[in-house]
C-alpha positions as CSV (number, residue, x, y, z in Angstrom):
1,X,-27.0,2.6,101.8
2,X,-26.3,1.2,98.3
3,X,-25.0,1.9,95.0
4,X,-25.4,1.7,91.6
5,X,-24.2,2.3,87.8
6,X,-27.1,3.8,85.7
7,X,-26.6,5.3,82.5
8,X,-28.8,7.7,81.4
9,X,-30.0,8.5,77.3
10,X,-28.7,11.4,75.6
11,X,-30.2,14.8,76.7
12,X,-31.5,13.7,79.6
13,X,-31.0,16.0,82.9
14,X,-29.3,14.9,85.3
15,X,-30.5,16.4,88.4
16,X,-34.4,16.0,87.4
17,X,-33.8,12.6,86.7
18,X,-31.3,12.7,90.4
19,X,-34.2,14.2,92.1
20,X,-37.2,11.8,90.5
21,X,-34.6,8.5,91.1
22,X,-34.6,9.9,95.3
23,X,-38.5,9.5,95.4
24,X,-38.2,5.6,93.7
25,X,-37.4,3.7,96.7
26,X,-39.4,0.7,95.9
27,X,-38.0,0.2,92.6
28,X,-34.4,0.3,93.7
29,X,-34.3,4.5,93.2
30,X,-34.8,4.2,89.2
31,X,-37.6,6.1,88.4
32,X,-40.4,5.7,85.9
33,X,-39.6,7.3,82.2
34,X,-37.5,4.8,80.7
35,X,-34.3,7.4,80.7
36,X,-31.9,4.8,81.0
37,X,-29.6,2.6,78.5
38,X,-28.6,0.3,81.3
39,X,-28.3,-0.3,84.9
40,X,-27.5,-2.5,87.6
41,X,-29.6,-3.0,90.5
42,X,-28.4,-1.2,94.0
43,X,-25.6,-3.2,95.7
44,X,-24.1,-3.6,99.3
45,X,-20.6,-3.8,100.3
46,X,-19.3,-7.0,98.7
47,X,-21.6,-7.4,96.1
48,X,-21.5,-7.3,92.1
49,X,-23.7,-7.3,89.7
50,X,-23.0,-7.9,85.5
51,X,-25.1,-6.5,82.7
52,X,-25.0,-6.9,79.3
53,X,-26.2,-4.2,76.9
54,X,-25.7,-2.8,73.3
55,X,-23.7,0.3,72.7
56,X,-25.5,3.4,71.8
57,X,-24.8,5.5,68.9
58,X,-21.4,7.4,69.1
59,X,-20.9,10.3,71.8
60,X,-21.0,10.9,75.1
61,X,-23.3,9.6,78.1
62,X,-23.8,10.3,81.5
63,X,-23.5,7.8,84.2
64,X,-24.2,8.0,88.0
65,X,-25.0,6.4,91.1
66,X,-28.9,6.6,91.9
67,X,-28.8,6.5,95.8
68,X,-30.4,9.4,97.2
69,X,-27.1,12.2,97.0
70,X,-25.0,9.8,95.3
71,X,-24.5,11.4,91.7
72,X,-23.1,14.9,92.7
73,X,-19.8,12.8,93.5
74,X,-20.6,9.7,91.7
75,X,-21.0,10.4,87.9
76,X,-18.9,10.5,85.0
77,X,-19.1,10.0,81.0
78,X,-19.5,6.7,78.9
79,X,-17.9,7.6,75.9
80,X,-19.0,5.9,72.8
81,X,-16.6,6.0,69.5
């Protein structure tokens, strides 16, 4: 089991992309659309990871975990001002 941070583009929908991410085992459960602003890649206990990325245009964004059932608990909002 891992985690991650991922967030997601405006208007994109969370469970589809949640359901899509659950099939995308071999690419660390981040599917294929190019949906995302950033992410990390899927960590153990223990372990960190940094990114580096450009804020979007002001509002509000979606974040979640990507692990298979992860996001229903593990998802919150990147607010932009």
């Amino acid at each position: 089991m891992g985690h991650n941070f991922v967030l997601l583009k405006k208007g994109v929908d969370v469970n589809n992309y949640a359901l899509k991410a659950a099939g995308a085992r071999n690419s660390e459960y981040i599917p294929d659309g190019d949906n995302e602003l950033a992410y990390t890649k899927m960590l153990g206990g223990g372990e960190s990871d940094t990114i580096t990325f450009d804020a979007p245009e002001p509002g509000t964004y979606i974040f979640i975990c990507s692990f298979p059932g992860h996001y229903q608990l593990m998802m919150g909002e990147f607010i932009v001002g």
